[in-house]
C-alpha positions as CSV (number, residue, x, y, z in Angstrom):
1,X,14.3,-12.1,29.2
2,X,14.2,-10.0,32.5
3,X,13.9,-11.0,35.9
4,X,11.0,-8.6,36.9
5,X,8.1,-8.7,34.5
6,X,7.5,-5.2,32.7
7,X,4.6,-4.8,30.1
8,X,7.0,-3.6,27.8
9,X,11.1,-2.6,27.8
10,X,14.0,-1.4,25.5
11,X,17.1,-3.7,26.8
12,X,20.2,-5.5,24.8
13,X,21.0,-9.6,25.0
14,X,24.3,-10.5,25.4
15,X,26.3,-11.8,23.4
16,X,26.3,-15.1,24.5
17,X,23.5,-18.0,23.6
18,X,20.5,-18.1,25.7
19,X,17.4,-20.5,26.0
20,X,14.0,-20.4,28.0
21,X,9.9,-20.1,27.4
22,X,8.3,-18.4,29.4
23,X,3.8,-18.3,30.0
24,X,2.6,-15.4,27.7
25,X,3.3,-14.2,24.6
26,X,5.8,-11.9,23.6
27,X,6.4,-9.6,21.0
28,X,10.3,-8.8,19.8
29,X,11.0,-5.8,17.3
30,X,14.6,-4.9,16.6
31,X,15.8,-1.0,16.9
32,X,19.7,-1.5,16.7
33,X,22.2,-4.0,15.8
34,X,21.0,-7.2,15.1
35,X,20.1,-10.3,17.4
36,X,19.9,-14.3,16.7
37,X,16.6,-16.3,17.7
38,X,15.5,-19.5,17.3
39,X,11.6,-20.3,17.4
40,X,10.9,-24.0,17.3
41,X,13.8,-24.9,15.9
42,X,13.5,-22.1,12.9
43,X,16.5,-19.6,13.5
44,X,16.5,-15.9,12.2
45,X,18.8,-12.9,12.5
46,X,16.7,-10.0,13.5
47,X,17.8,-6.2,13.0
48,X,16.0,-3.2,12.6
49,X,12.4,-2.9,11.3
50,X,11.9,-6.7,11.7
51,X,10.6,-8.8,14.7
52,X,9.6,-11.9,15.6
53,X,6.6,-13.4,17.5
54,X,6.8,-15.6,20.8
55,X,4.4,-17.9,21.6
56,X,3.4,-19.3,25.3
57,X,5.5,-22.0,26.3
58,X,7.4,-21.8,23.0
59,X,10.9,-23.3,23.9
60,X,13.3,-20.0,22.3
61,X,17.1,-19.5,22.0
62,X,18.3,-15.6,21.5
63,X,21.5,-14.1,21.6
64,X,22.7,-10.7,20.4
65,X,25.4,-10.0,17.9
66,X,27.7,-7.2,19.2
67,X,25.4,-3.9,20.0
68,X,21.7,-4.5,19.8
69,X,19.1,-3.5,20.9
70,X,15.2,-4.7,20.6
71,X,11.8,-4.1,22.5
72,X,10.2,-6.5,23.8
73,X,6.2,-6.4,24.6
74,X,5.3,-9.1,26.9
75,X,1.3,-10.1,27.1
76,X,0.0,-12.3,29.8
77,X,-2.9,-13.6,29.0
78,X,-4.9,-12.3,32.3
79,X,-4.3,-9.3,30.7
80,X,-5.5,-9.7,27.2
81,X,-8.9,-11.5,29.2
82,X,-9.9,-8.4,30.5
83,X,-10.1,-6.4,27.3
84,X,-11.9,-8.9,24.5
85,X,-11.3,-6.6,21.7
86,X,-7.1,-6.5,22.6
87,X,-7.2,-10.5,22.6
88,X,-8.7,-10.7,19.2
89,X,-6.3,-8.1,18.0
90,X,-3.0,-10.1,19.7
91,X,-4.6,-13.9,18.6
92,X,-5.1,-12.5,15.1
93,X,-1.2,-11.1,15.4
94,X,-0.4,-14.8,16.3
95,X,-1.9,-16.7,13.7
96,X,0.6,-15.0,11.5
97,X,3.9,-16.3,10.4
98,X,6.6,-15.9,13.7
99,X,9.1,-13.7,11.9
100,X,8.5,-10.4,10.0
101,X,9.1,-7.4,8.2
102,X,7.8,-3.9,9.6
103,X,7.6,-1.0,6.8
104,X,8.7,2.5,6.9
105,X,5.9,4.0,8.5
106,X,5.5,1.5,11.3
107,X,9.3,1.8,11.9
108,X,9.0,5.4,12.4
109,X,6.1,4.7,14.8
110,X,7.9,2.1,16.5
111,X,11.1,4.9,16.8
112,X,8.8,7.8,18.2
113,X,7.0,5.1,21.0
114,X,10.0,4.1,21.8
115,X,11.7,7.1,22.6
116,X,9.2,7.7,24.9
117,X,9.0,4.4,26.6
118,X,13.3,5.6,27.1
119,X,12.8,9.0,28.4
120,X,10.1,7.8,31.1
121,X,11.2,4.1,31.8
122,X,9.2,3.9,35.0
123,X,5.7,5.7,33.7
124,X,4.0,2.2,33.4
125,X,1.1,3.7,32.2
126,X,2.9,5.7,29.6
127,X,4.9,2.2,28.8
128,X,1.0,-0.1,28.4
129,X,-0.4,2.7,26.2
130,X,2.6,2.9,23.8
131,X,2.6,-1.3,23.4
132,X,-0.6,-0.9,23.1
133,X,-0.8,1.6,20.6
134,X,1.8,-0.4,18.2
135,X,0.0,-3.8,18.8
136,X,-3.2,-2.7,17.5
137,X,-1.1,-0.7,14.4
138,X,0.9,-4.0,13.8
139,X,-2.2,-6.1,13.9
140,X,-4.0,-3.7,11.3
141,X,-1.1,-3.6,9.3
142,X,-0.7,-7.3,8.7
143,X,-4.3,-7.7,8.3
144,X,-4.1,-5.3,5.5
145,X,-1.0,-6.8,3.7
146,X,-2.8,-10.2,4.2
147,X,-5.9,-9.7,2.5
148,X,-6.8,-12.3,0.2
149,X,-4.4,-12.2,-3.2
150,X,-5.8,-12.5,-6.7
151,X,-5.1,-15.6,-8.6
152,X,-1.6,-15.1,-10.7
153,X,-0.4,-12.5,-7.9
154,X,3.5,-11.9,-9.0
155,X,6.0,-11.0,-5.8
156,X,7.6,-7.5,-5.8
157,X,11.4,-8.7,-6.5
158,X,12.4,-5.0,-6.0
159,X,11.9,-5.3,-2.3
160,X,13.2,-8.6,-2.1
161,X,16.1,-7.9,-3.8
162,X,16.4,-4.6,-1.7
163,X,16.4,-6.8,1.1
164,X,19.2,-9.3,0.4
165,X,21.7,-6.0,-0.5
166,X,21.1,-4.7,2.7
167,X,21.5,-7.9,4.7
168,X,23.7,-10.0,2.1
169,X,26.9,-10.0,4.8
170,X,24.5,-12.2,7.1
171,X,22.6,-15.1,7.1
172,X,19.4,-14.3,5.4
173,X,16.5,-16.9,5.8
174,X,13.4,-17.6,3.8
175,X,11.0,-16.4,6.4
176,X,12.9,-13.0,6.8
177,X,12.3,-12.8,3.1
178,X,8.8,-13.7,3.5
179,X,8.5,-11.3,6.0
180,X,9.8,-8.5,3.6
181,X,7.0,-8.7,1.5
182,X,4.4,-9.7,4.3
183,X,3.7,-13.4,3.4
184,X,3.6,-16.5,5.2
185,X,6.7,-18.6,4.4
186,X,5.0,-21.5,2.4
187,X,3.6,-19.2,0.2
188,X,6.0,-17.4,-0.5
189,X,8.5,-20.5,-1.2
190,X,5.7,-21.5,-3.9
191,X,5.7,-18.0,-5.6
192,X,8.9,-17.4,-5.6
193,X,9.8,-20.6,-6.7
194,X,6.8,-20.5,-9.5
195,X,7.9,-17.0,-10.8
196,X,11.9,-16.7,-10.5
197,X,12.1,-20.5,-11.1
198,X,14.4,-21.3,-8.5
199,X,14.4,-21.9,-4.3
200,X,15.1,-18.2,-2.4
201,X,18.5,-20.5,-1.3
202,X,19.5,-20.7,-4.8
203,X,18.6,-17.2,-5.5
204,X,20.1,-15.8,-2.4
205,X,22.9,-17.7,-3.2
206,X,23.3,-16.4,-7.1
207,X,23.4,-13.1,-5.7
208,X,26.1,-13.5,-3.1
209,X,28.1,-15.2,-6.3
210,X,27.5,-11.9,-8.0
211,X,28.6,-9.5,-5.2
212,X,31.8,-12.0,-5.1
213,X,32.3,-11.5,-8.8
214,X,32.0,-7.7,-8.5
215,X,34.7,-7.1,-5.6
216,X,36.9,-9.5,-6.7
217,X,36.8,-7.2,-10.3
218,X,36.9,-4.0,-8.7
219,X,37.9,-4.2,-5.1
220,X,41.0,-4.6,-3.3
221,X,39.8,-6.3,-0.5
222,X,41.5,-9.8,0.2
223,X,39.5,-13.5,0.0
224,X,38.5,-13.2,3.3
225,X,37.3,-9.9,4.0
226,X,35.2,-10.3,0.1
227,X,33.9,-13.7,1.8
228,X,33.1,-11.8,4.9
229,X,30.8,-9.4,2.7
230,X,29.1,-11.9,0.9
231,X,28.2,-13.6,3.8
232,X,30.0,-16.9,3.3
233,X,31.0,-18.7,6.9
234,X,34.3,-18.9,6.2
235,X,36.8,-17.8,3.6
236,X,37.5,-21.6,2.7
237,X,34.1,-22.5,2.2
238,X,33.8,-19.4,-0.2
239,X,37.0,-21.0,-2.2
240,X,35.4,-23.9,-2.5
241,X,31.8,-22.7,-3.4
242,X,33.1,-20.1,-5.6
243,X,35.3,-22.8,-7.2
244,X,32.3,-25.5,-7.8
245,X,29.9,-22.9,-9.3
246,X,32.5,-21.6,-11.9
247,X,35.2,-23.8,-12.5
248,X,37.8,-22.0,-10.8
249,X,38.9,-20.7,-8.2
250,X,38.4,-16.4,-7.2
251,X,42.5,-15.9,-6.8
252,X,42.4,-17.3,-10.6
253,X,39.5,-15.4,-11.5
254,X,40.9,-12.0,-10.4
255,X,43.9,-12.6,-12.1
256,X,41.9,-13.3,-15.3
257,X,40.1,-10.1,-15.1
């Protein structure tokens, strides 16, 4: 993403759609805004708190989505060589699923390294120790989250649901939702489908529906801006969605209530 190779940097992507792979791995976290990737053909939005994991040679679109802003650890691999215990740390980082969901207290951490990477941009030293520092917390982290789960383990909907009202105006993608709860996607696509008994689409979707109900009761905002909020592509495909799921249209169904 940069045409000199730095251990680790704070920096924005345009706006505009970009694709490349690069050698070594890489390690995206979000601080601002939101960005778009694409990992093998799996896209995600990414915004604060949440991240994704690049592998060597993976082929990897990105763009950003007005202000953003994201760091970026990059790990060559003659790097990781020389310190054994690192590599195991970074390869047991990667076996994980690509996108994910950092909690409050590794947010914070990532906030305070951050700031200093910022206020000393060219202290390389300072900017190794501080990657460093959040690879081995990260790794730990998952590890933890990922311990082996009793049989008949139930999903925390809370934090799911938490998640969808805070990113309901955007595409929201089962892996980001995995992520939320640290779980690898295919798991979590069988629990959640097991326990709710329905696909995170459909449920994702329901509450969308139920946001779209709500404004249209008690908001003045017109089709558009309500289909904007929801996080429908377009105001027409939010008529017609709207329309199929209820039997009629939203105009009609705000004048009923």
């Amino acid at each position: 993403m940069a045409s000199e190779f730095k251990h680790s940097q704070v920096m924005a992507l345009p706006n505009h759609p970009s694709l490349h792979a690069h050698d070594y791995r890489q390690v995206v976290i979000g601080l601002q805004g939101q960005t778009e990737f694409e990992l093998s053909g799996r896209g995600s939005l990414v915004g604060p708190g949440q991240g994704c994991l690049v592998s060597e040679s993976e082929l990897h679109a990105f763009s950003g989505v007005g202000h953003n802003e994201i760091l970026v650890i990059n790990l060559p691999e003659p790097l990781l060589l020389g310190e054994l215990s690192m590599k195991q740390k970074v390869d047991a980082l990667f076996a994980r699923e690509a996108y994910f969901q950092l909690d409050s207290q590794a947010q914070t951490l990532v906030k305070a390294l951050t700031a200093e990477m910022v206020a000393n941009p060219n202290d390389k030293l300072l900017g190794r120790a501080c990657a460093d520092t959040l690879l081995c917390v990260m790794e730990r982290h998952f590890r933890d989250q990922l311990a082996p789960r009793r049989h008949g383990q139930r999903l925390n909907m809370d934090i799911i649901d938490l998640y969808i009202r805070q990113h309901i105006s955007r595409k929201i993608s089962v892996a980001q939702m995995a992520g939320s709860v640290f779980l690898a996607e295919s798991q979590f696509h069988q629990l959640f489908k097991t326990q709710v008994g329905m696909t995170p689409h459909q449920y994702v979707l329901m509450r969308r529906f139920e946001l779209a109900q709500e404004l249209l009761r008690s908001s003045e905002l017109n089709l558009t801006q309500i289909s904007d909020s929801c996080g429908f592509s377009s105001q027409s495909g939010f008529t017609s969605a709207f329309s199929r799921q209820f039997g009629i249209s939203p105009s009609r169904f705000r004048q009923q209530d």
